[in-house]
VOVEXMAR-242150 format. One record per residue (C-alpha): x, y, z; residue in one letter; residue number from 1. Coordinates in steps of 0.2 Angstrom, whole numbers. Each point is the difference from the previous one (the first is absolute). Layout:
N
[[X, Y, Z], 'a', NUM];
...
! end
This chain:
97
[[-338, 1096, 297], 'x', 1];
[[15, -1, -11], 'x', 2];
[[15, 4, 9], 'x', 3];
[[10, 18, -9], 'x', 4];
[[17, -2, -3], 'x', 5];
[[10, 16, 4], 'x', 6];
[[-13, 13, -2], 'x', 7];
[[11, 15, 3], 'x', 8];
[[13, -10, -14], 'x', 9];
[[16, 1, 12], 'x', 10];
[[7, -15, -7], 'x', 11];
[[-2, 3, -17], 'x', 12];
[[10, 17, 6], 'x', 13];
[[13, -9, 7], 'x', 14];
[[2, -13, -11], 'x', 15];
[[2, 13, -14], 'x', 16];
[[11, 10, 9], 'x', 17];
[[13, -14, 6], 'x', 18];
[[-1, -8, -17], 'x', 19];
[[5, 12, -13], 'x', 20];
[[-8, -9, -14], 'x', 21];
[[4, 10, -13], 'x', 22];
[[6, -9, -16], 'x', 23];
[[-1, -15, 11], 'x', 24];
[[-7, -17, -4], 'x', 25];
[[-9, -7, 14], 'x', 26];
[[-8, -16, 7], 'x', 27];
[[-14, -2, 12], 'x', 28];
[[-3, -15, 10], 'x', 29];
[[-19, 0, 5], 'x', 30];
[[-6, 15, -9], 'x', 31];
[[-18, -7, 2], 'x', 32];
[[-12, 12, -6], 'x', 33];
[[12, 14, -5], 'x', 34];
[[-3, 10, 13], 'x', 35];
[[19, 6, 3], 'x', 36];
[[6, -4, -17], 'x', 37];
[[-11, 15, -9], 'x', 38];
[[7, 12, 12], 'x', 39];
[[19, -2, -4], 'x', 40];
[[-2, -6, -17], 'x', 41];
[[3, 14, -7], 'x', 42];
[[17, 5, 5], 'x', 43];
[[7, -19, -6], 'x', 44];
[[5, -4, -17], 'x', 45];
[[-9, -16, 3], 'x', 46];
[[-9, -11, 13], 'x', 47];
[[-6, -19, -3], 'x', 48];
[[-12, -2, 18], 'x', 49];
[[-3, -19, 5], 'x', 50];
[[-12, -6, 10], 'x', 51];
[[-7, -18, 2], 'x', 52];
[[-19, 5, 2], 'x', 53];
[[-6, 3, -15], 'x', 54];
[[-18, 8, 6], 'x', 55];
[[12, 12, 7], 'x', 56];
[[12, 1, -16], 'x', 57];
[[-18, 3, -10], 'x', 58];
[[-4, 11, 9], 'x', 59];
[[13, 11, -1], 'x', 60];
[[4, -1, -17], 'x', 61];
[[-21, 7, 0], 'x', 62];
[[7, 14, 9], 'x', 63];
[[17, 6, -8], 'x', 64];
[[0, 18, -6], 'x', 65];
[[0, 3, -16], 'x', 66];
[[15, 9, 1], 'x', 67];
[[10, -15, 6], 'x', 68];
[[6, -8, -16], 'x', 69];
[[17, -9, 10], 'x', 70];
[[-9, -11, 11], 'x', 71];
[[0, -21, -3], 'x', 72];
[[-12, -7, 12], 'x', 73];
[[7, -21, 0], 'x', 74];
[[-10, -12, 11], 'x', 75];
[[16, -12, 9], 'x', 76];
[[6, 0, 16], 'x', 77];
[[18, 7, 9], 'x', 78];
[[8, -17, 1], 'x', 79];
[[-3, -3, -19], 'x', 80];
[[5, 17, -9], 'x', 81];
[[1, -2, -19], 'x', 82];
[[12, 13, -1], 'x', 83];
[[19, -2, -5], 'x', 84];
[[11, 5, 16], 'x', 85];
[[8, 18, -2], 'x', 86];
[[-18, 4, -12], 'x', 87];
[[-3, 14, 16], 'x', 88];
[[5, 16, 7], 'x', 89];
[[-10, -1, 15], 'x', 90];
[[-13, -13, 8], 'x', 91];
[[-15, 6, 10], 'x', 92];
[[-5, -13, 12], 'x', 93];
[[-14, 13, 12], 'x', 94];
[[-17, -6, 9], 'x', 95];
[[0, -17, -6], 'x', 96];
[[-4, -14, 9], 'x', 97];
! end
């Protein structure tokens, strides 16, 4: 049985709520599948979500909405970001392991 994450969506809630995303640009460290990512993208100016596993990554790139047009789905890891430092207004770093 596959596990659900947040099935009354109480992160996502909280997450949005603390973050004030909007016209932010915003990095997420292990967005795997997209699963958080879909449900505040809307409110940034843009997010790149990374992610080492890329069955995870392909999947969620399967599964973004076609309403999202601001997401860059990026397989790296945390420890190797191929960003320029200062490139983000807030860095998301929830449920990963």
């Amino acid at each position: 049985m596959k596990r659900i994450r947040d099935p009354e969506g109480v992160e996502a809630i909280h997450l949005i709520n603390a973050g004030q995303f909007t016209g932010k640009d915003v990095l997420e460290i292990g967005c795997g599948s997209g699963w958080l990512t879909w449900q505040y993208a809307g409110n940034a100016n843009i997010v790149y979500g990374i992610d080492p596993c890329l069955p995870d990554l392909q999947e969620g790139k399967n599964s973004q909405p076609v309403s999202v047009n601001n997401v860059y789905i990026i397989q790296t890891m945390g420890e190797t970001l191929p960003f320029p430092s200062g490139k983000f207004d807030i860095s998301i770093f929830s449920s990963s392991l």
